[in-house]
C-alpha positions, 0 to 999 in steps of 0.5 A: 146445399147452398142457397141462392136468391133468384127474383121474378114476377108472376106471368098473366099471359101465358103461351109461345109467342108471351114466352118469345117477347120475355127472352127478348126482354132479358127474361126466362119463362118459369114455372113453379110446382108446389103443393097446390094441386087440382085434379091430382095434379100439380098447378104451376106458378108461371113467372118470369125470372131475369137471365142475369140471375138465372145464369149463375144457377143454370152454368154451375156444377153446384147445386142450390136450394132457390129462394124465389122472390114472386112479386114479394112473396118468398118460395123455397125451391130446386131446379127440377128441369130446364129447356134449351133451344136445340141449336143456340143452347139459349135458355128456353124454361125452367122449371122449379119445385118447391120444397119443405123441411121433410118432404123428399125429393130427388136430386142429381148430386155431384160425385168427388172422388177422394185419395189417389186410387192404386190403380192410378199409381200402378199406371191405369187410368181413371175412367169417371162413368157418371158426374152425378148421383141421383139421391131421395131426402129431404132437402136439407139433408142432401149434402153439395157433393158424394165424397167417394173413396177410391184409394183401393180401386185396382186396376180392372176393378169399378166402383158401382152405385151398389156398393155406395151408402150414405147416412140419410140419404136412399139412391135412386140412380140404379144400382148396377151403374158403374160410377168409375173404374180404372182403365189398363194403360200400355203403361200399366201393361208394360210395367205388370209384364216388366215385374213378372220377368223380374219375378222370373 
C-alpha cells in the first residue's frame, strides 16, 4: 500500500459543540484505535487532523497506510470509518486503526480488471457489481489493487468473489457476491442470431 503523512493534535475536550468549533477552524475531529485497551475494549486517542491533509485521504479511490504525527508522537494507521453530514456530505470524523507488521486487519481493496473479456468483443456489456473487495492480512501484505483477469468471461457468464484467490491474502467479503458479469446488448443479440441464420 502506499503511505501518506497526515499531522494532528491530541483533543483535551471532547463532545458535540468541541467537535462544531474544530470544523469551524479548519479541523476534523479524530480517533485513533490501537492496542490500548480498558474493560475489553479498545481506548480511543482523540485528536484533531487539518482537512487540508485529510482530503487527499478521504477524495481517493487509493487506499494508504497513515503515518499520524499526534503531537510529535508517530503512529501507523488505516482509515477504518468515516461520517459525513447527511445533506453537505462535509466531513463530520474519522476514525483511524492502528497497525503493526503481523497483526491482520480488513481492508476494502479496489478490484482492476485486466485484458478485454470475449463477452466484450462479442458485443455484451461489462457489468462492475462491486468497486472493492474486503480482504484479512497483515498490512504490509495487502496490495493497492486485486487484479482480476476477465479475458474469458462470456457473455451471460459473472465472476464471483469464490472463484478469486490471492496469495496471503483470506477474503471476507462473501463468496456468493458477484464482482462482475457481461451483460447481453441488442447488439450481441443480433449478431448471435445473424451467425445462426449463416450456420443456417
Amino acid at each position: 500500500m502506499k503511505q501518506i503523512q497526515i499531522s494532528g493534535k491530541k483533543r483535551e475536550i471532547i463532545g458535540k459543540k468541541a467537535s462544531k468549533e474544530l470544523r469551524k477552524e479548519g479541523l476534523i475531529p479524530c480517533n485513533l484505535y490501537g492496542e490500548v485497551k480498558e474493560n475489553g475494549k479498545p481506548v480511543a486517542l482523540a485528536f484533531a487532523s487539518p482537512m487540508a491533509e485529510l482530503r487527499k485521504l478521504v477524495y481517493t479511490p487509493h487506499i494508504y497506510v497513515v503515518e499520524l504525527t499526534i503531537d510529535g508522537e508517530k503512529h501507523l494507521a488505516v482509515m477504518k470509518e468515516i461520517q459525513f453530514h447527511p445533506t453537505t456530505d462535509a466531513v463530520l470524523h474519522i476514525d483511524f486503526y492502528e497497525v503493526n507488521e503481523t497483526k491482520p486487519i480488513v481492508m476494502g481493496v479496489p478490484v482492476k480488471h485486466t485484458g478485454l473479456a470475449q463477452g466484450v468483443r462479442d458485443g455484451g456489456r461489462m457489468n462492475m457489481s462491486i468497486r472493492k473487495i474486503n480482504v484479512k492480512a497483515p498490512y504490509s501484505h495487502i496490495p493497492e489493487t486485486l487484479e482480476i483477469d476477465v479475458t474469458n468471461l462470456r457473455i451471460g457468464k459473472s465472476i464471483k468473489v469464490g472463484d478469486l484467490s490471492f496469495e496471503g491474502l483470506e477474503l471476507v467479503t462473501p463468496k456468493e457476491v458477484v464482482v462482475c458479469s457481461i451483460k447481453a446488448t441488442r447488439n450481441s443479440v443480433a449478431s448471435a442470431a445473424s451467425e445462426e441464420e449463416d450456420e443456417e
